[in-house]
KELUM-265219 format. One line per field, with one value per residue (C-alpha): residue in three letters; x negated, y negated, z. Coordinates in nm, 4 decimals. Example, Ala and Ser with C-alpha at 12.3 -4.5 7.8 and 13.67 -1.06 7.14 Angstrom:
% residues 2
r = c(ala ser)
px = c(-1.2300 -1.3670)
py = c(0.4500 0.1060)
pz = c(0.7800 0.7140)
% end
This chain:
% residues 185
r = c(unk unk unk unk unk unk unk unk unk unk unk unk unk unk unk unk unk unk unk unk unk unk unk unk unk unk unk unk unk unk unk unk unk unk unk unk unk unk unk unk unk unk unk unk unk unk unk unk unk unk unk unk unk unk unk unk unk unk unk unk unk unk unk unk unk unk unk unk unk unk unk unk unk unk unk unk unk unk unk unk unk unk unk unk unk unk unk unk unk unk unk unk unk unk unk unk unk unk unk unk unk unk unk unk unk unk unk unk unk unk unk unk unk unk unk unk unk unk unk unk unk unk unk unk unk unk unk unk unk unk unk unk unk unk unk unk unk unk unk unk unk unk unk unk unk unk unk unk unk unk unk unk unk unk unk unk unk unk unk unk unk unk unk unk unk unk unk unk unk unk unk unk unk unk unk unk unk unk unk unk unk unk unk unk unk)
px = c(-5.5614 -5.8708 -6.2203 -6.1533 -5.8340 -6.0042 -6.2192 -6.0228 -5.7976 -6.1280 -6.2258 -5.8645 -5.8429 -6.1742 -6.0704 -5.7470 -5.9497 -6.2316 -5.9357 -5.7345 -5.9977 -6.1117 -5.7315 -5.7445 -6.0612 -5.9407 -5.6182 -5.8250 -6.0613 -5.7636 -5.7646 -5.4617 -5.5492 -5.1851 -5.1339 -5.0031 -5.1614 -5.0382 -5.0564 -4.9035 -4.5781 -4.6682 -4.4325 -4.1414 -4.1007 -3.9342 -4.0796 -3.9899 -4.1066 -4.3461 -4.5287 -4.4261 -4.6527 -4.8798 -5.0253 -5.0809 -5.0239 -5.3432 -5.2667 -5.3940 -5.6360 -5.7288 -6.0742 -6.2873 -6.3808 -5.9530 -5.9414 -6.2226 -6.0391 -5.7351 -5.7933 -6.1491 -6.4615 -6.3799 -6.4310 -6.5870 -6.7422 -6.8093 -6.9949 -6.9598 -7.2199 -7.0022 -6.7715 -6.9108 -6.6255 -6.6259 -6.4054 -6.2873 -6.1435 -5.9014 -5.6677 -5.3859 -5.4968 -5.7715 -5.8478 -6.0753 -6.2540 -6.4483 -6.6213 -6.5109 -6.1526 -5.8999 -5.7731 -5.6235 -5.4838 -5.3783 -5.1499 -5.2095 -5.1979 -5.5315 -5.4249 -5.0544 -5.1369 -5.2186 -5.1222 -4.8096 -4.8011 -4.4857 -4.4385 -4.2961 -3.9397 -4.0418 -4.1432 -4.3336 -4.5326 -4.2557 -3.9543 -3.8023 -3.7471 -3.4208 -3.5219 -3.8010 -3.5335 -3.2855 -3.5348 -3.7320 -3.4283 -3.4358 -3.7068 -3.9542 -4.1806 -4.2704 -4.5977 -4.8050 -5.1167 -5.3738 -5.1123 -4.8556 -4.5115 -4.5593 -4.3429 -4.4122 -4.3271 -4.4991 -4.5231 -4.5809 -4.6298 -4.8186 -4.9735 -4.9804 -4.8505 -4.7173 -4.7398 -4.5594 -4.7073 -4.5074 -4.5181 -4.1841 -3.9657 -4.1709 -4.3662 -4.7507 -4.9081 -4.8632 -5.1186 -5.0460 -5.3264 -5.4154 -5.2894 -5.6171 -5.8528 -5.9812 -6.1412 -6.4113 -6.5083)
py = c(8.0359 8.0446 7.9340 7.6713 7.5136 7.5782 7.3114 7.0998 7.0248 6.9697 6.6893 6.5171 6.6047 6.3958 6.1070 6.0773 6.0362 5.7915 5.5567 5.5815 5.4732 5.1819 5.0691 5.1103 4.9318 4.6752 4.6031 4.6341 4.3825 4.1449 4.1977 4.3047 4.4629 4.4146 4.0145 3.7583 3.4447 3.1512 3.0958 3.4211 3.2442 2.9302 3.0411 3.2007 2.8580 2.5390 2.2630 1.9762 1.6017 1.6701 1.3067 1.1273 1.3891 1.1834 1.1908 0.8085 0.7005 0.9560 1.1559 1.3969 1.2162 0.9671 0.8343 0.9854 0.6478 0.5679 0.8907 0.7308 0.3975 0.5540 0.8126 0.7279 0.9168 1.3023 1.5632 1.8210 1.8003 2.0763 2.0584 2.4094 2.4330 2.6664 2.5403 2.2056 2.0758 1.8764 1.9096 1.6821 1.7236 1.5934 1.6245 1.8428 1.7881 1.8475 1.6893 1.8961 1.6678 1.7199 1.4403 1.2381 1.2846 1.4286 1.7718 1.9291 1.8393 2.0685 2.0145 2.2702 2.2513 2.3298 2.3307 2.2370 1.8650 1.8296 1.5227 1.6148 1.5134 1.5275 1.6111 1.3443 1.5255 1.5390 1.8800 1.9924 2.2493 2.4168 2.3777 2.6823 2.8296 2.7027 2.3503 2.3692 2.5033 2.2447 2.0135 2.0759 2.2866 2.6658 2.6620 2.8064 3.1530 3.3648 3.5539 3.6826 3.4864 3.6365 3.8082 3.4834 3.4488 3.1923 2.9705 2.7680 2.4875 2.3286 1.9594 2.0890 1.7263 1.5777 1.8980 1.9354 2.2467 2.2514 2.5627 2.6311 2.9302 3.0756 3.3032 3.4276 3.2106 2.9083 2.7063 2.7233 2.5386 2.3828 2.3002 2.0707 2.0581 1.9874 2.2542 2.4301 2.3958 2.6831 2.7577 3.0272 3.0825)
pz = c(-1.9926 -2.1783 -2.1642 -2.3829 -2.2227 -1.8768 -1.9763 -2.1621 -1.8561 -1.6385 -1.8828 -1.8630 -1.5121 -1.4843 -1.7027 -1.5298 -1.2001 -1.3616 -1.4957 -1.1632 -0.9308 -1.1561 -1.1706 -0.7574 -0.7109 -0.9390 -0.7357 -0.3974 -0.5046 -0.6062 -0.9821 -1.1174 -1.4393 -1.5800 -1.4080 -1.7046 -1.7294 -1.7409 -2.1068 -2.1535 -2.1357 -2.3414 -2.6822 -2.4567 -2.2164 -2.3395 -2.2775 -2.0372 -1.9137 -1.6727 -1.8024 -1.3948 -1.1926 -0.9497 -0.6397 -0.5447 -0.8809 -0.9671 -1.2541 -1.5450 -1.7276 -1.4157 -1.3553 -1.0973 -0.9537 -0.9734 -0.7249 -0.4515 -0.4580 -0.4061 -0.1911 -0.0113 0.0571 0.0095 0.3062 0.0569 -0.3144 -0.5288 -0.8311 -1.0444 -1.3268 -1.5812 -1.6856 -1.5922 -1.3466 -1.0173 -0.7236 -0.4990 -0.1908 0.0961 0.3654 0.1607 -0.2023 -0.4366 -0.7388 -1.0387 -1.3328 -1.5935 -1.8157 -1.5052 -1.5513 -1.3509 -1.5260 -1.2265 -0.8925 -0.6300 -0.3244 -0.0376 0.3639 0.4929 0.8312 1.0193 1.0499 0.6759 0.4963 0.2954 -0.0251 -0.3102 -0.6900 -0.8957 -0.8538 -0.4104 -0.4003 -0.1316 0.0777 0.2635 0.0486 -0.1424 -0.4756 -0.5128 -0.4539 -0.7010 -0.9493 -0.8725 -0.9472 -1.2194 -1.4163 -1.5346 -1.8662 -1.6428 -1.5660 -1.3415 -1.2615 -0.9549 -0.9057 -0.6204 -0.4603 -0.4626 -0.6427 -0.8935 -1.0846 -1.3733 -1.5989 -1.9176 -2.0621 -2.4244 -2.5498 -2.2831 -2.2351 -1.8418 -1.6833 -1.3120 -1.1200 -0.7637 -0.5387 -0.2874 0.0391 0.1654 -0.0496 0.0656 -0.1470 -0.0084 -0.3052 -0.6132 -0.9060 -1.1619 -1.4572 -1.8072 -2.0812 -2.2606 -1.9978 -1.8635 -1.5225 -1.5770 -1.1813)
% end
């Protein structure tokens, strides 16, 4: 081998190290470099009626003050400054607004006891994959979100996307929010 080639493979050897501990540190810091997003799959996923999904008759598009008179004072609040969003939260959902109105809400179980709460088609924390397929048909996708399977569904004409995140087959949460916002934080 010459001089030359010597240190041609040093430099690749280098470069091939650089690039694979990035990639590592990116995984073990919970970035996956090569995760989809959700609107990856916006061309490749018919459409269907997503228009019913409520939690206490709160919806997309609800007021803030519709969400206190439904659902009372919240336990937490959480104002974020960019994007400009507010969060409120409660026993087993969250609601996000911005401008005031509701763009996503967020069923989870914060602790055994949680308040269980249903899609429009009576999904909930707990049931399976199968369930969630039975019920809201086969035009969906599939992506990992921090670590969690994740199955989706979009409202093309109203817009709304539904999103179902499960541990061991189960579903631990599900997100339903408003198509072309974006959360920045």
């Amino acid at each position: 081998m010459g001089k030359n080639e010597g240190i041609i493979l040093r430099i690749n050897l280098k470069t091939s190290t650089v690039i694979s501990t990035i990639i590592m540190f990116l995984i073990l810091i919970g970035c996956e470099p090569l995760a989809k997003e959700t609107m990856d799959f916006y061309d490749t996923t018919e459409s269907i009626d997503l228009s019913g999904e409520n939690i206490n008759s709160i919806s997309i598009n609800s007021y803030e003050n519709d969400v206190i008179k439904t659902f009372g004072k919240p336990t937490e609040v959480e104002v974020i400054e960019d994007p400009k969003s507010k969060y409120l939260s409660y026993d087993g959902v969250e609601f996000g607004f911005v401008d005031d109105k509701v763009i996503r809400l967020f069923i989870r179980r914060t602790h055994k006891n949680s308040k269980v709460y249903e899609t429009a088609k009576e999904i909930k924390i707990e049931d399976t994959k199968e369930q969630v397929i039975k019920e809201y048909g086969v035009n969906y996708y599939e992506r990992v979100e921090s670590g969690l399977d994740t199955l989706g569904y979009f409202d093309k004409d109203n817009k709304i996307n539904i999103e179902f995140g499960f541990n061991e087959n189960k579903v631990i949460a599900v997100v339903i929010k408003k198509i072309g916002w974006k959360e920045e934080n």
